[in-house]
Backbone as a ProteinNet text record, in pm:
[ID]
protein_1_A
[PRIMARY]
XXXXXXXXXXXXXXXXXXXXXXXXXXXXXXXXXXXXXXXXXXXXXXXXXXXXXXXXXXXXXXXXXXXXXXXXXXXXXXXXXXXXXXXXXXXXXXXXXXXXXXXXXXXXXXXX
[TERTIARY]
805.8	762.1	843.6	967.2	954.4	1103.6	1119.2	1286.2	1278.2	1162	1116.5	1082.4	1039.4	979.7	1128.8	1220.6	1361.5	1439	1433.2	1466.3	1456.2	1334	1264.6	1321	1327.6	1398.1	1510.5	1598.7	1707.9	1737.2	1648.5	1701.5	1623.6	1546.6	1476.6	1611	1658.6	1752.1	1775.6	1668.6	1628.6	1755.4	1704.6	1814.9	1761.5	1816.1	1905.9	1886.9	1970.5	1989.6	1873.9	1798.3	1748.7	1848.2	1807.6	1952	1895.6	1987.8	1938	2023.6	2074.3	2188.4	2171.2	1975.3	1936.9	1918.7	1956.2	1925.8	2088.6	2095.4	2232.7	2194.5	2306.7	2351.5	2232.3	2236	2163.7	2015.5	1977.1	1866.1	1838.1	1899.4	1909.5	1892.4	1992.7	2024.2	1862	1828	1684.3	1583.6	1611.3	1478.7	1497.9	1593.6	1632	1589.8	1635	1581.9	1415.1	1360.3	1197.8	1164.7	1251.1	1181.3	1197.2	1244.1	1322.3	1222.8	1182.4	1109.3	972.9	921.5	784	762.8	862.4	858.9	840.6	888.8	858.4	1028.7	1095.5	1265.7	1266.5	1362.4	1421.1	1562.7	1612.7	1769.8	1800.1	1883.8	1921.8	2006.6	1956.3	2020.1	2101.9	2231.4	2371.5	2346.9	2332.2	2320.6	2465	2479.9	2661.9	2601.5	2736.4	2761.1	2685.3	2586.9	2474.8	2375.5	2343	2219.9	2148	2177.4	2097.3	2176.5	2066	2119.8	2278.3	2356	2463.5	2482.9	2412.3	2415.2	2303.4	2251.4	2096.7	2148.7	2124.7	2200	2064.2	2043.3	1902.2	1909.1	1878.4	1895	1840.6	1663.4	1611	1483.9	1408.9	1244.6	1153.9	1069.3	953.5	862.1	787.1	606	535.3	551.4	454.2	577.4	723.1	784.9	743.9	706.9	715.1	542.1	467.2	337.7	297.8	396.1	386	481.5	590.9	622.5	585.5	488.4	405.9	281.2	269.5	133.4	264.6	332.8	408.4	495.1	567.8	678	623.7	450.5	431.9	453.8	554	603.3	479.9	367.6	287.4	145	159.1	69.7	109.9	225.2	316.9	336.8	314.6	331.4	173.7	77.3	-48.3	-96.6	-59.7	-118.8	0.2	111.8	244.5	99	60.8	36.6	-75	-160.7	-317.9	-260	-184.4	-113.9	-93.4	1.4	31.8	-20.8	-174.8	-293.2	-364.7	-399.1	-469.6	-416.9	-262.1	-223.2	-180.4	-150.2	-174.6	-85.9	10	28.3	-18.6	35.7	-53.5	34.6	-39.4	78.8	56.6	258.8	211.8	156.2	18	-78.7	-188.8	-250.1	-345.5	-251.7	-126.8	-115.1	-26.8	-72.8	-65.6	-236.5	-309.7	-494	-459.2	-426.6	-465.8	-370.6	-274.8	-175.8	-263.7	-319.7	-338.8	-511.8	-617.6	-724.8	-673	-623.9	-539.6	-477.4	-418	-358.5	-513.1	-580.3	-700.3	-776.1	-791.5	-881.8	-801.8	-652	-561.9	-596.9	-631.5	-663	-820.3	-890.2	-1016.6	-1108.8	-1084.2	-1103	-1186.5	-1178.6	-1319.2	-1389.9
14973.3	14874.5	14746	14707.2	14591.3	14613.5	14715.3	14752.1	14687.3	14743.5	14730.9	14559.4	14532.9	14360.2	14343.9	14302.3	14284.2	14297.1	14406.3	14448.6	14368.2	14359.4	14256.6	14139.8	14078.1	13899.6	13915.8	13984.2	14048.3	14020.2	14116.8	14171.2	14012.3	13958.6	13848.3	13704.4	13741.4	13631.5	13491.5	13552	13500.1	13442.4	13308.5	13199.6	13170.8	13208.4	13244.8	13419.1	13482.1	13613.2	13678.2	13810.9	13867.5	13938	13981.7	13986.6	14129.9	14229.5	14391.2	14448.4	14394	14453.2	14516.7	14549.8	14651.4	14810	14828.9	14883.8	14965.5	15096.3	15168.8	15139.9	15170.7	15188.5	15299.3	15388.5	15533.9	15481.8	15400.3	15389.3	15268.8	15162.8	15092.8	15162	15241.9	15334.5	15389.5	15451.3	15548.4	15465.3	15363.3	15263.5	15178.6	15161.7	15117.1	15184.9	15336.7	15476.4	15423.2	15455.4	15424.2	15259.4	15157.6	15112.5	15085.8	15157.6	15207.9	15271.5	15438.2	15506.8	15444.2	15341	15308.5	15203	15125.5	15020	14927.5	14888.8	14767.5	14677.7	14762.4	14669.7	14768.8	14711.1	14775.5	14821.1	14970.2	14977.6	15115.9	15175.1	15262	15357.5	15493.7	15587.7	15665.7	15689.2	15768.4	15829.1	15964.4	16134.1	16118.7	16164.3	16249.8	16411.4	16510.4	16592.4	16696.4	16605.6	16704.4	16724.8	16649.6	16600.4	16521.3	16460.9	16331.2	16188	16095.4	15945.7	15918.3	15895.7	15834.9	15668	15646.5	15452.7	15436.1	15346.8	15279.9	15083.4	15086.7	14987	14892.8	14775.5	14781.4	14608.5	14602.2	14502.7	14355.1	14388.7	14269.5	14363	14239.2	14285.4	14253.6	14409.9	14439.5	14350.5	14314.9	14227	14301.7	14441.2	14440.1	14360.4	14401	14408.4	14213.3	14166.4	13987	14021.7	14034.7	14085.3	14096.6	14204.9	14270.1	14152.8	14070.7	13981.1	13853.5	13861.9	13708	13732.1	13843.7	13856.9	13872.8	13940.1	13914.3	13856.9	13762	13646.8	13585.8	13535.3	13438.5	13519.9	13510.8	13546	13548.6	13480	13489.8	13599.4	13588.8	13696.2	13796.4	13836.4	13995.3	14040.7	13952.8	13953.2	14044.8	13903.3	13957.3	14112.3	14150.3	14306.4	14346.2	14378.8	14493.1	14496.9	14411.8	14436.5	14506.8	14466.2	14535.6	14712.2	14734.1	14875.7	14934	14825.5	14918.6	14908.4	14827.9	14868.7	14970.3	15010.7	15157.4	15234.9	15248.1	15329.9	15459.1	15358	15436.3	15409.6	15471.9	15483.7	15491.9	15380.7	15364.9	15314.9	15374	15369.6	15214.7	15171.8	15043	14966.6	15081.4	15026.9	14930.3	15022.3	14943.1	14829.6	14883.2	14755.3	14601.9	14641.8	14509.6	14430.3	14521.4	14501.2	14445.1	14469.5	14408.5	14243.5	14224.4	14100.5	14044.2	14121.2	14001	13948.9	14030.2	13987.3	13888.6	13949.7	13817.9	13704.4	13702	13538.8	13478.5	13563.5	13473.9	13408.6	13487.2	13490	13330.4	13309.5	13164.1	13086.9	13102.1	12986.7	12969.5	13017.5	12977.6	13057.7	13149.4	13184.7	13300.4	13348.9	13462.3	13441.5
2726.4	2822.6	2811.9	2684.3	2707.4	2768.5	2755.5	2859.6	3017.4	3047.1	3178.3	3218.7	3113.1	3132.2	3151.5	3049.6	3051.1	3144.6	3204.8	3325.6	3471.7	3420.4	3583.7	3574.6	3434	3455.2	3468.6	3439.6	3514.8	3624.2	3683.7	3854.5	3910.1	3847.4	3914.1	3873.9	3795.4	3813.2	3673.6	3590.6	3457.3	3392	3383.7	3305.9	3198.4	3049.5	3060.2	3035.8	3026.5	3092.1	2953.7	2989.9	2875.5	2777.9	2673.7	2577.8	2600.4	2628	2646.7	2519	2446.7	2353.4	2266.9	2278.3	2168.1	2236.7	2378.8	2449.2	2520.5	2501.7	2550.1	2716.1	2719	2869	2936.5	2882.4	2928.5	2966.7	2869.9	2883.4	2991.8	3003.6	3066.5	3261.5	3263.4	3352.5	3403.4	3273.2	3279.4	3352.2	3261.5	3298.4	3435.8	3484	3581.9	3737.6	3727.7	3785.6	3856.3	3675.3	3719.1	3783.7	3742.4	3847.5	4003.8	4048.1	4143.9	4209.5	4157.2	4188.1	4209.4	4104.7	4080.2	4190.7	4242.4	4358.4	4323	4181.4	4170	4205	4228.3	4268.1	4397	4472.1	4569.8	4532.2	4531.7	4527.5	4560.2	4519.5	4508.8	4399.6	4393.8	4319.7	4356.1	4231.5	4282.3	4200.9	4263.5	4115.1	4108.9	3987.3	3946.9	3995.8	3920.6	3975.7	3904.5	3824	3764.2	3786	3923.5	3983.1	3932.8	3811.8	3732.5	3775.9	3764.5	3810.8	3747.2	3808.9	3735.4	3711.4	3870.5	3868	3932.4	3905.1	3970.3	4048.1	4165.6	4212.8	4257.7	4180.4	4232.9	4266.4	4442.4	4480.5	4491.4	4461.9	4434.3	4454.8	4342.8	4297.7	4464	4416.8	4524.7	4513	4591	4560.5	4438.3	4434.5	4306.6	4146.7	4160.1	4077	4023.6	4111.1	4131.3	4084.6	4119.7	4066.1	3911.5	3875.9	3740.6	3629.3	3697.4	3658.2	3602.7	3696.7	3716.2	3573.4	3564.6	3453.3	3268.3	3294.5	3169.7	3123	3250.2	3198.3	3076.4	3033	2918.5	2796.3	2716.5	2613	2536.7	2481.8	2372	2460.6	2576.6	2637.8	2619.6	2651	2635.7	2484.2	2396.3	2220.8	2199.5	2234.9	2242.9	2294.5	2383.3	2506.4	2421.2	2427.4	2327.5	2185.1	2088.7	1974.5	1972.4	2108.6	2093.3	2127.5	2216	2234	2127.1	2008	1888	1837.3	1776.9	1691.2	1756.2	1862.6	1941.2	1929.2	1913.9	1888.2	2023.1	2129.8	2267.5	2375.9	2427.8	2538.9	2637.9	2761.1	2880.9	2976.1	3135	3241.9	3267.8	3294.3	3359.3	3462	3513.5	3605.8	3498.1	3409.2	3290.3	3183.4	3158.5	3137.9	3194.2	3341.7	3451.7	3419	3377.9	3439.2	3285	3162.5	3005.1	3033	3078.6	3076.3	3170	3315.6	3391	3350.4	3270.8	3195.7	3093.4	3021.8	2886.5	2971.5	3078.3	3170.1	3184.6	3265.4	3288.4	3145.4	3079.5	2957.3	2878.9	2905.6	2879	2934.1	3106.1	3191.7	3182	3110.5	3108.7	3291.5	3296.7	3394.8	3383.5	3268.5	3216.7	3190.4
[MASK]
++++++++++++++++++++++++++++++++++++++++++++++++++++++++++++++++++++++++++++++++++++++++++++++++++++++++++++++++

């Protein structure tokens, strides 16, 4: 998940740039794919000649991608929801954890 966060300040334009340098190309690529597929960017995919993605061209973030953004840009919120994940011990699609960042934003603003 935090490929994907990374990803978004990225394509969103994030000054200064996210540091991806723990992250290969491939995966970058991979993860790029899904958010593509998932709608949270708008772009496009070029298969190679194996029928797998070769380049992911991805032109600017969707409303949800600005959505899903808006709940995990706060660095100590996204610290917080990543750690409760790895004490459960659980994988989860990033629909539930849009609903854990954007409960934890409110739960900051005094809004719960």
């Amino acid at each position: 998940m935090s490929l994907i966060r990374l990803l978004l300040l990225k394509y969103e334009g994030e000054e200064p740039k996210p540091d991806l340098s723990d992250y290969t190309n491939e995966q970058q690529l991979e993860h790029s794919v899904l958010l593509i597929e998932a709608g949270l960017v708008h772009g496009l995919v070029e298969d190679g000649n194996n029928g797998l993605p070769a380049t992911a061209i991805v032109l600017r973030l969707a409303w949800p991608g600005h959505d899903f953004l808006a709940q995990a840009r706060n660095e100590t919120i996204w610290k917080k929801a990543t750690e409760k994940l790895k004490k459960a011990a659980v994988e989860v699609p990033l629909s539930l954890l849009g609903e854990l960042l954007k409960s934890m934003l409110k739960e900051e603003l005094g809004l719960k």
